[in-house]
C-alpha positions in Angstrom: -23.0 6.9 9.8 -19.5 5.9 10.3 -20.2 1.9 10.7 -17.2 0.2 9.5 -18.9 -3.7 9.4 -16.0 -5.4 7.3 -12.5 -5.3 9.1 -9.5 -7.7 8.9 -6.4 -7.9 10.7 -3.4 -9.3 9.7 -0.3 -9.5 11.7 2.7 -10.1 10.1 5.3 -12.2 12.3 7.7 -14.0 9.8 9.6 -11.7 8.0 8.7 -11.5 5.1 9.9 -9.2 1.3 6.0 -9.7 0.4 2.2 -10.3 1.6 -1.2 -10.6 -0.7 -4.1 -9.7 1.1 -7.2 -11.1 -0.8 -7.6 -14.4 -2.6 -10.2 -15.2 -5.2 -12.0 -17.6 -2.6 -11.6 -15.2 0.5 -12.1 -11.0 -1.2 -10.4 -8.2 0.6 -12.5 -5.5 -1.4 -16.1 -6.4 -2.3 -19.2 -4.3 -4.1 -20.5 -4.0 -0.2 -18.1 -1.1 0.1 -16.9 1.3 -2.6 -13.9 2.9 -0.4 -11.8 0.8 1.7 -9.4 1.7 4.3 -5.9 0.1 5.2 -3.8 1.3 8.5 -0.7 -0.1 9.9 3.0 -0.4 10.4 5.9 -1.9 9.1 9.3 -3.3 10.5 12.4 -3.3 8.4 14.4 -6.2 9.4 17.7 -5.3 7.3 19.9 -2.6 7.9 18.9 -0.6 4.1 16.2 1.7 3.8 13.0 0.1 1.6 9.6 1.7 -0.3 6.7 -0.6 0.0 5.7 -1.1 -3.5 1.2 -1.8 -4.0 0.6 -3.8 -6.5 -3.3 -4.8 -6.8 -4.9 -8.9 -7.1 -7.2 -8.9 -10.3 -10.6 -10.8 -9.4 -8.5 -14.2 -11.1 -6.1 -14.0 -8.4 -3.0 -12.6 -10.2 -1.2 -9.3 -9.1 -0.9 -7.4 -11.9 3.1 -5.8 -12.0 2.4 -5.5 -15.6 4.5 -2.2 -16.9 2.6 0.8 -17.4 -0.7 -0.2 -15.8 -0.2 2.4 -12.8 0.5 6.1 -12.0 1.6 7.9 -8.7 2.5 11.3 -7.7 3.8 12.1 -4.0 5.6 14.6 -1.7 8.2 13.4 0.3 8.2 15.8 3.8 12.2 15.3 4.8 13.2 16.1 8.5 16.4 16.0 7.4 17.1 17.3 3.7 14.2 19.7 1.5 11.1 18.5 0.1 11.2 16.2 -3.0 8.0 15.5 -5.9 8.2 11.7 -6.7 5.8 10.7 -9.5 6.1 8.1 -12.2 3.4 7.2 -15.5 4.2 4.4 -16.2 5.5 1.2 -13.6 4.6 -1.9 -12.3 3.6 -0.9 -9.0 2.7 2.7 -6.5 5.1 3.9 -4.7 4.8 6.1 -1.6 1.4 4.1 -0.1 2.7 2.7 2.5 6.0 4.4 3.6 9.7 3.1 3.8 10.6 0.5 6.0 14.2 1.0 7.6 16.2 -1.4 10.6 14.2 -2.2 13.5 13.3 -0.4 15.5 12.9 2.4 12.8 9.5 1.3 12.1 6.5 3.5 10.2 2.6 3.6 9.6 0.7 4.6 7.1 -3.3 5.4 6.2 -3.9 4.7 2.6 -7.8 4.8 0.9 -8.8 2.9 -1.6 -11.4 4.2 -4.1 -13.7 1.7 -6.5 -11.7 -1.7 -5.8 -14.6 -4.0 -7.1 -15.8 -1.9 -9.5 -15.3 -3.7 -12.3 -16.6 -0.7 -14.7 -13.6 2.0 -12.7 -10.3 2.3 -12.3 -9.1 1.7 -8.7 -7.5 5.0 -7.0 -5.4 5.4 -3.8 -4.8 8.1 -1.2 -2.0 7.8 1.5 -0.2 9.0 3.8 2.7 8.0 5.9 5.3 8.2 8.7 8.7 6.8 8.3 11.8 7.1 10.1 15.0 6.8 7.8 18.5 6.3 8.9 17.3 8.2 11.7 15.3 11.0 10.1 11.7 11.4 9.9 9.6 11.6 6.8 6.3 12.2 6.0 4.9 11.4 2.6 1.6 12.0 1.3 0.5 10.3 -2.5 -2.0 9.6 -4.7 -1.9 6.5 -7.5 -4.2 4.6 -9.5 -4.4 1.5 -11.1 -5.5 2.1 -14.5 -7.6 -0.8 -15.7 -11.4 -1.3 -15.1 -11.8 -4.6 -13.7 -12.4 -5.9 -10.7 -9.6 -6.1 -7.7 -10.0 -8.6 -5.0 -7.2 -8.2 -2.9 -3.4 -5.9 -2.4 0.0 -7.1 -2.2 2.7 -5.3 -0.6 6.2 -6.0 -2.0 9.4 -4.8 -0.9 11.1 -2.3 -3.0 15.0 -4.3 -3.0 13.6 -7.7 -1.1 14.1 -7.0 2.0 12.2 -8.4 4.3 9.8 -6.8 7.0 7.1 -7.6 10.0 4.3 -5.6 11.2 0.6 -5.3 10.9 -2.0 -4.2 8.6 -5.7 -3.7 9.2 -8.1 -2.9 6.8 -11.8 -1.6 6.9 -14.7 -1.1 4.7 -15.9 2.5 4.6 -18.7 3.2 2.8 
């Protein structure tokens, strides 16, 4: 069946260069669900193209940036220029899960899985894809990442890739 019972929607109004979804009293991801997914879009509000960095909450509430503790691979689908791999083993944070934010109204959305969040005995994997318009040229993206330490993760937090700030809305859903 295709019951999705947990859903939360956050709107994002005050621009903002960062948001945590998931605190250690209120848990985004939880052992009801082992895949998890999060929709929305994003609103630049400066002038200079941004990636939306993940970074995941641990189950004590800290969002673990620490160096090497992620991986990521992607394709970048440019309307305006070829095709470019992105990929990095070893970084604070995924890149390409949630797009690029630009200047409004260049806005973007993006679908992104998560795999094994509360799993304390797995790492936590991600699948995305994404829609962004840059400087006025489309660009797809499609990437995989993981967080590679087995504990539990409680929550997400979307950072800015320069601080720049941004608005939108994010929903997320328990899948099965």
């Amino acid at each position: 069946s295709d019951e999705s019972i947990t859903s939360v929607h956050i709107g994002i109004t005050s621009a903002v260069n960062t948001v945590s979804i998931g605190t250690t009293s209120e848990k985004l991801f939880t052992t009801d669900y082992d895949v998890y997914y999060i929709t929305g879009g994003l609103v630049g509000t400066s002038t200079t193209a941004n990636d939306i960095w993940l970074r995941v909450i641990d189950s004590g509430g800290a969002i673990d940036s620490g160096g090497g503790v992620y991986n990521y691979a992607g394709l970048r689908l440019n309307s305006n220029a070829g095709f470019n791999e992105v990929s990095s083993t070893f970084t604070g944070y995924i890149n390409e899960m949630f797009g690029v934010i630009d200047d409004n109204p260049e806005n973007q959305g993006f679908s992104t899985y998560v795999y094994n969040p509360a799993n304390s005995s797995s790492y936590t994997f991600f699948q995305s894809q994404s829609a962004s318009a840059v400087s006025g040229a489309m660009r797809g993206n499609k990437a995989i990442g993981v967080h590679k330490i087995a504990e539990e993760i409680i929550g997400v937090n979307l950072l800015s890739s320069s601080g720049d700030t941004f608005t939108g809305k994010i929903s997320v859903y328990g899948v099965k």
